[in-house]
VEXDREN-2710 file (C-alpha; in Angstrom, 1 decimal):
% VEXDREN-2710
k/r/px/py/pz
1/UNK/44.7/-43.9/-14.4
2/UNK/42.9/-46.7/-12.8
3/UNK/41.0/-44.1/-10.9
4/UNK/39.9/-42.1/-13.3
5/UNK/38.6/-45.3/-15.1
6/UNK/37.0/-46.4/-11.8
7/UNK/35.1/-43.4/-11.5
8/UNK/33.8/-43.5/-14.6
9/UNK/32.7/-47.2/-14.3
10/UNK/31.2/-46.6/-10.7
11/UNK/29.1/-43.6/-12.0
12/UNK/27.4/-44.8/-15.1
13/UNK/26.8/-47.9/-13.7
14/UNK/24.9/-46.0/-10.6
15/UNK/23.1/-43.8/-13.2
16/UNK/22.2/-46.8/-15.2
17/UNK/19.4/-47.8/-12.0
18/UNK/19.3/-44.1/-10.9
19/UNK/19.2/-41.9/-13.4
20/UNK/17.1/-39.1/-11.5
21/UNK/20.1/-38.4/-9.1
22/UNK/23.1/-35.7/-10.0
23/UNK/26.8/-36.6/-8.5
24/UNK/29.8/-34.4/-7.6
25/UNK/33.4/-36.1/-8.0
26/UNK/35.9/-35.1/-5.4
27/UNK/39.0/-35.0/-7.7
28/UNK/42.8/-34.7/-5.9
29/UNK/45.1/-32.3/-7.8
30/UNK/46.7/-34.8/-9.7
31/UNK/43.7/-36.0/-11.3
32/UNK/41.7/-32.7/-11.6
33/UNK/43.2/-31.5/-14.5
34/UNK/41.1/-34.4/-16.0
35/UNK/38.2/-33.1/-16.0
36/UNK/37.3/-32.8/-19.3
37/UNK/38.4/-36.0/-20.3
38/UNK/36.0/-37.7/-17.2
39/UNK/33.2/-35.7/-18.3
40/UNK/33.7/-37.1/-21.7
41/UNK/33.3/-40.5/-21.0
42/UNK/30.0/-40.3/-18.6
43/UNK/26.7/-41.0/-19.8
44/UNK/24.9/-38.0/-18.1
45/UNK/27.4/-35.1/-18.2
46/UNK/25.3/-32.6/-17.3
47/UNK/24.5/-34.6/-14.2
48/UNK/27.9/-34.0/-12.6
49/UNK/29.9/-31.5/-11.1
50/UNK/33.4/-31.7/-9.7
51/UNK/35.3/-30.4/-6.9
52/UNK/38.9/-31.0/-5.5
53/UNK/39.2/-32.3/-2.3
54/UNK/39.9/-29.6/0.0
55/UNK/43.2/-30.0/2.2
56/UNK/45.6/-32.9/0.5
57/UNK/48.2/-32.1/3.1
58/UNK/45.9/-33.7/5.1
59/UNK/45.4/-38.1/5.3
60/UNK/43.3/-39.1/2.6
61/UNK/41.2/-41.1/5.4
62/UNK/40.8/-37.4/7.0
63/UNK/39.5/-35.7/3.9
64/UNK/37.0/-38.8/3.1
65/UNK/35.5/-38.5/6.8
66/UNK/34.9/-34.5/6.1
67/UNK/33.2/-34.9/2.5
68/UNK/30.6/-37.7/4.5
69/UNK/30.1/-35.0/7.2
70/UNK/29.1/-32.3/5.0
71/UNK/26.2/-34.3/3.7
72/UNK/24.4/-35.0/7.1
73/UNK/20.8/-34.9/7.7
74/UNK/20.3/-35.3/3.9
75/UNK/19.2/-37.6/1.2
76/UNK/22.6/-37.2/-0.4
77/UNK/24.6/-40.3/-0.5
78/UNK/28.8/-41.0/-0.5
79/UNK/30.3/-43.8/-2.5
80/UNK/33.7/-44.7/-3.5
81/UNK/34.9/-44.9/-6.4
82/UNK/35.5/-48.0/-7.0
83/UNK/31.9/-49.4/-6.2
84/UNK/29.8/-51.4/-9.3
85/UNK/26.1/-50.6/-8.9
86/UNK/23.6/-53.5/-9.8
87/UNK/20.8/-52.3/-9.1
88/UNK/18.8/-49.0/-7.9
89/UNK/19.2/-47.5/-4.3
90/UNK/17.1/-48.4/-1.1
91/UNK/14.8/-46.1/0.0
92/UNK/16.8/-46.4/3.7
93/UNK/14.2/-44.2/6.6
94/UNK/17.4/-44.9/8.8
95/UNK/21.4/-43.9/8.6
96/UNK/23.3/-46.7/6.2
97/UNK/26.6/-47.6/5.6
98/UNK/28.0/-50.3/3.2
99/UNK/28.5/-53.2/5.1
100/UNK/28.6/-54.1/8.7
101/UNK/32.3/-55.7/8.8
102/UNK/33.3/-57.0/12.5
103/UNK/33.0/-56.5/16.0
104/UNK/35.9/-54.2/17.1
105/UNK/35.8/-55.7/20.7
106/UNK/36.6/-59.0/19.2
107/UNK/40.0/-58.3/18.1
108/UNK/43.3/-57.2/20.2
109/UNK/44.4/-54.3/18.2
110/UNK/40.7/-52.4/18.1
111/UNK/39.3/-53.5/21.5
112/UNK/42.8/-52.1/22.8
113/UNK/42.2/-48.5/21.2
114/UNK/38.2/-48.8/22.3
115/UNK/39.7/-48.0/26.1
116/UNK/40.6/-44.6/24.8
117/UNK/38.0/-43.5/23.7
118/UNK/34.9/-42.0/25.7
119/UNK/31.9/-44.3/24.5
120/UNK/28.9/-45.2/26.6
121/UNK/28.8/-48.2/28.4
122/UNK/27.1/-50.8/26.3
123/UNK/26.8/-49.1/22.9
124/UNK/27.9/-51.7/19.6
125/UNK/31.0/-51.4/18.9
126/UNK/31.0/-52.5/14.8
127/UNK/33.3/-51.2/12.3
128/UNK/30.8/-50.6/9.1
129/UNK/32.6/-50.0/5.6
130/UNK/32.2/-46.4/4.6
131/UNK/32.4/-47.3/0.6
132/UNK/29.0/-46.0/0.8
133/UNK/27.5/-43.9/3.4
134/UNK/23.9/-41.5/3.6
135/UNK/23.3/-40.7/7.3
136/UNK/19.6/-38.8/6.8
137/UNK/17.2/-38.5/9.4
138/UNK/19.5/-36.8/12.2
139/UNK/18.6/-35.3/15.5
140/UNK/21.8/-34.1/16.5
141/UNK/24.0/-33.3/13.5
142/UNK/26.4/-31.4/15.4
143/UNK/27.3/-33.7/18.4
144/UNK/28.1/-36.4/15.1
145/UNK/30.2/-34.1/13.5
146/UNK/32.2/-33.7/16.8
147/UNK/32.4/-36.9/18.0
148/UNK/33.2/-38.5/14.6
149/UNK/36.4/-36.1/14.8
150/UNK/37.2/-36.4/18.2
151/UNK/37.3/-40.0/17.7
152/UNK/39.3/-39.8/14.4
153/UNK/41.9/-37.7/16.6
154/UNK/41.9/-40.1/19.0
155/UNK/42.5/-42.8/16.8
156/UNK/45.3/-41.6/14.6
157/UNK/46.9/-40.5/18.0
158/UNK/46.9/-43.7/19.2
159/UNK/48.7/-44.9/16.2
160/UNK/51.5/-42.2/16.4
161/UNK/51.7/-42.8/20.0
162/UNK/52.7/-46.9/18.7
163/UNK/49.9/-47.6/21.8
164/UNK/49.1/-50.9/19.5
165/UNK/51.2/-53.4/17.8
166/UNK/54.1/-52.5/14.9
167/UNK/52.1/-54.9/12.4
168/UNK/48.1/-53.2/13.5
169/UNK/49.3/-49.8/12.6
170/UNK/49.1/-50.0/8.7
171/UNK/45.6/-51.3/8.9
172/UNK/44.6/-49.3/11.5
173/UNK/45.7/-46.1/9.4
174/UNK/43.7/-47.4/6.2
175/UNK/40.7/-47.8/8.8
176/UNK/40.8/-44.7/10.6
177/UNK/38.0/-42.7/9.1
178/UNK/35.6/-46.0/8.8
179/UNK/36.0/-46.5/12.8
180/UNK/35.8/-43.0/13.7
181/UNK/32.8/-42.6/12.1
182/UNK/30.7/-46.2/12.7
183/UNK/31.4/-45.5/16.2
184/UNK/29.9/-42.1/16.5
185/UNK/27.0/-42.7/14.9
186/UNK/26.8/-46.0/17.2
187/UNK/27.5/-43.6/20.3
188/UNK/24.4/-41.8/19.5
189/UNK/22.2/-44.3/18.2
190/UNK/22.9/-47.8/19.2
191/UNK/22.2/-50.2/16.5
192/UNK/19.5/-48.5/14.6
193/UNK/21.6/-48.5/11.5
194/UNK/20.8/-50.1/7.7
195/UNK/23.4/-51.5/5.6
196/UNK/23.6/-51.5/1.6
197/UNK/24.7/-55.3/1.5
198/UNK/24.3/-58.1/4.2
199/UNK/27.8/-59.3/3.4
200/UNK/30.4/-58.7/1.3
201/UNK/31.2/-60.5/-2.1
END
């Protein structure tokens, strides 16, 4: 599949400027029983381990924001899948994300759902692209893990509840997770955030 071929891609090419650093895939049941075949085609098999993603009942967006959490307060880092590495990773001291996409206050379907949630007065309100995450040098892992889900409730609520337009609901679905998450971490620490890439390409 074009995952699987993906995966492979996104991996060597990461090993390729980081070759110190093991990976674990987080397979879905219809592409676990390729395991075999994956490991086959990676340049440092013994560097990888696999797992399948825990709950598939569950939105994918879901599952993605619970795989990132796990990791807090360490030097592990998420990427997607379909990410081509050029060169090797930053040393980031502070949490980083991807990319710093938009403003959410500066368009009508997000700054409507920022009035239900509970931020602080004056706190950014960026979306940042979860393709890669490492959030590291935490102080309050906990309060992130439950604000990032509170928020992701609130969100997907929102978009059952039709509280935003017919045509913002598809995005907002395939967004869920990514401003769930940037706005936690924002809640707690403002904008004292890196980013992998200035802008996109």
């Amino acid at each position: 599949s074009e995952y699987v071929k993906a995966t492979i891609k996104c991996l060597n090419s990461f090993w390729e400027f980081n070759p110190e650093y093991s990976a674990r895939l987080w397979l879905d049941a219809e592409i676990w029983p390729l395991r075999k075949y994956i490991t086959s085609k990676l340049d440092r098999p013994t560097q990888a381990e696999f797992s399948e993603i825990p709950d598939i009942t569950k939105e994918w967006q879901w599952n993605k924001l619970l795989i990132i959490l796990e990791h807090l307060g360490t030097e592990d880092i998420f990427s997607d899948a379909d990410i081509i590495w050029n060169g090797p990773l930053p040393l980031f001291q502070k949490p980083a994300f991807f990319l710093k996409e938009f403003d959410l206050m500066l368009r009508a379907a997000t700054r409507h759902l920022l009035g239900f949630l509970p931020l602080k007065g004056h706190q950014p309100t960026f979306m940042f692209n979860v393709s890669f995450v490492q959030l590291k040098n935490l102080s309050r892992e906990e309060t992130l893990i439950k604000l990032s889900k509170d928020f992701y409730k609130v969100v997907r609520s929102c978009i059952a509840d039709e509280v935003i337009g017919y045509d913002d609901i598809a995005p907002m679905k395939r967004m869920s997770e990514q401003i769930a998450l940037s706005l936690a971490v924002q809640n707690l620490l403002g904008d004292d955030i890196d980013v992998l890439k200035s802008q996109d390409s």
